[in-house]
C-alpha positions as CSV (number, residue, x, y, z in Angstrom):
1,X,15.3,-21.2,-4.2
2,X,13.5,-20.3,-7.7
3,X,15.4,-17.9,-9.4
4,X,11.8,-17.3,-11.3
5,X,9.9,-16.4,-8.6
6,X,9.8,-13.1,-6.5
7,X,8.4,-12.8,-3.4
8,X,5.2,-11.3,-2.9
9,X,2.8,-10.0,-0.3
10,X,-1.0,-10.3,-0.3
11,X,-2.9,-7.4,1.4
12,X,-6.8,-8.2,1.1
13,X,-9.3,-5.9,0.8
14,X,-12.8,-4.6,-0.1
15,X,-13.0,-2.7,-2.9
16,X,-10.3,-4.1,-5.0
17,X,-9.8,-1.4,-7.8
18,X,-10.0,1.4,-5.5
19,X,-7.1,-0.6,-3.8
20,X,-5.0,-1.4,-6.8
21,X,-5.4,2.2,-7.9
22,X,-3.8,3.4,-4.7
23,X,-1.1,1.6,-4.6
24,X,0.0,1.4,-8.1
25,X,-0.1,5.6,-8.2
26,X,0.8,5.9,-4.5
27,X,3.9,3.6,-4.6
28,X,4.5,3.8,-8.3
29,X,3.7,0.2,-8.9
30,X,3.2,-1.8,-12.2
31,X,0.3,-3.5,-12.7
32,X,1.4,-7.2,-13.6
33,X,-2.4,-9.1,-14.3
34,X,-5.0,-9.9,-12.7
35,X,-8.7,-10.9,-12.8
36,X,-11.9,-10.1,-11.2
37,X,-11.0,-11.9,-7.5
38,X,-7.1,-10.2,-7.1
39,X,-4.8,-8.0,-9.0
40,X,-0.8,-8.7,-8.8
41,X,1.3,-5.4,-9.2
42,X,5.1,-5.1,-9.3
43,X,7.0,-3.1,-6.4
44,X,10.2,-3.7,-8.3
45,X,11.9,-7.0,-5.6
46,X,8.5,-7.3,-4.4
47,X,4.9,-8.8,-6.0
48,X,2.1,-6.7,-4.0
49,X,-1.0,-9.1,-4.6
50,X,-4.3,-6.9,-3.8
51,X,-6.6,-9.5,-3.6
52,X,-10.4,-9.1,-2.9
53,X,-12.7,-10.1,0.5
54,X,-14.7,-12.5,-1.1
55,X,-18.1,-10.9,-0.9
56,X,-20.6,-12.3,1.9
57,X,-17.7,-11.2,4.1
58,X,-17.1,-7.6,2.2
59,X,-20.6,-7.1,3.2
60,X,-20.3,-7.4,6.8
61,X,-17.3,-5.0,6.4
62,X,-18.1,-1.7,7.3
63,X,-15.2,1.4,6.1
64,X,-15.5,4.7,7.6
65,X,-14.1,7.9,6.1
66,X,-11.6,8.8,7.1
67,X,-11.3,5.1,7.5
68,X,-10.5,3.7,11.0
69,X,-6.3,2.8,11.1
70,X,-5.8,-1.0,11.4
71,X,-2.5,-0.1,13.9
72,X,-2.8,-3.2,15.9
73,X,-2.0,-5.2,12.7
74,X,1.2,-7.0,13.5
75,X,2.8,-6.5,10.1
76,X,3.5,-3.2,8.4
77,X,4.9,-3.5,4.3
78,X,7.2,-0.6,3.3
79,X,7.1,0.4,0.2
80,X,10.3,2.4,-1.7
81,X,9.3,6.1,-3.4
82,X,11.0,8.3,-5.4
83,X,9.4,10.8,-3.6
84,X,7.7,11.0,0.1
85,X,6.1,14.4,-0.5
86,X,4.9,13.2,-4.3
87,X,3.4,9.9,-2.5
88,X,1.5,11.7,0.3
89,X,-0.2,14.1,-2.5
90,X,-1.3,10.9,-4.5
91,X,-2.4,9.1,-1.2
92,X,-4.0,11.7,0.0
93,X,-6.1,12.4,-3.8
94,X,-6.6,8.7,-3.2
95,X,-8.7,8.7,0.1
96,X,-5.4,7.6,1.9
97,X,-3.0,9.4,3.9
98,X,1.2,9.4,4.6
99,X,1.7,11.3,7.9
100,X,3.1,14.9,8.0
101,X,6.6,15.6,7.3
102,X,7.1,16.4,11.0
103,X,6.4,12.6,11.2
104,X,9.2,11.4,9.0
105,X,12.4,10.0,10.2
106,X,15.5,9.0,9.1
107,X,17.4,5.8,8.5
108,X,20.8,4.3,7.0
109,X,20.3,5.8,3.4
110,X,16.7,6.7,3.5
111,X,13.4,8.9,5.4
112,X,10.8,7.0,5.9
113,X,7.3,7.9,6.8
114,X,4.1,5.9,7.9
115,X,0.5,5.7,6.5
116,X,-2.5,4.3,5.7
117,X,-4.4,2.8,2.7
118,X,-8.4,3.9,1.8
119,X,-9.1,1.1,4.3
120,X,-6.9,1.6,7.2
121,X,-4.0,-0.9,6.5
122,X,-0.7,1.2,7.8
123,X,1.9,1.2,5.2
124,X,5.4,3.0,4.9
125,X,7.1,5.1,2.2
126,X,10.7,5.2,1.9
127,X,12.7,7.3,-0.1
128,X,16.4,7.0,-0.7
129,X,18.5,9.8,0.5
130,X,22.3,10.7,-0.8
């Protein structure tokens, strides 16, 4: 294993700022680099690479608002917060949404609680409890 190298996850999308944005703010990510096609931001253990539909496909891609949730999507990334209640403010500025707090739950050393991005892709936040 390469010592170098962190693993990563790519989530692809259609409107790749508007994507970057909300999950740099949401999950308090680092933006790493990037170019015109993807953008690579840091989650910490974890690269998040936001990488754009190319764009005859974008175009046959139609997002509603609120945007249909993708729930059938057999992966789901979680994502560590310092705060759920500060990350549901931001995703919902962003055009995104983290459920209610009546949705949280709790695990070994954390709450959790799911969401979704600007274009449906659930997510979760975690945020460590004491």
């Amino acid at each position: 294993m390469n010592k170098l190298l962190k693993s990563c996850v790519v989530i692809f999308v259609k409107e790749l700022e508007r994507l970057v944005r909300f999950y740099g703010e949401t999950c308090g990510m680092t933006r790493v680099h990037g170019d015109e096609s993807h953008v690579v931001l840091d989650a910490g253990g974890l690269e998040v690479v936001i990488h754009a539909i190319s764009p005859h496909v974008a175009a046959m891609i139609e997002i509603s608002d609120p945007p249909e949730i993708r729930e059938e999507n057999p992966i789901k990334i979680c994502f560590p917060v310092s705060s759920i209640e500060a990350a549901r403010a931001t995703a919902e500025a962003l055009g995104g949404r983290i459920g209610p707090r009546e949705k949280e739950w709790a695990g070994p050393g954390y709450r959790a609680c799911d969401g979704y991005d600007p274009e449906g892709n659930v997510f979760q936040v975690r945020e460590a409890t004491g």
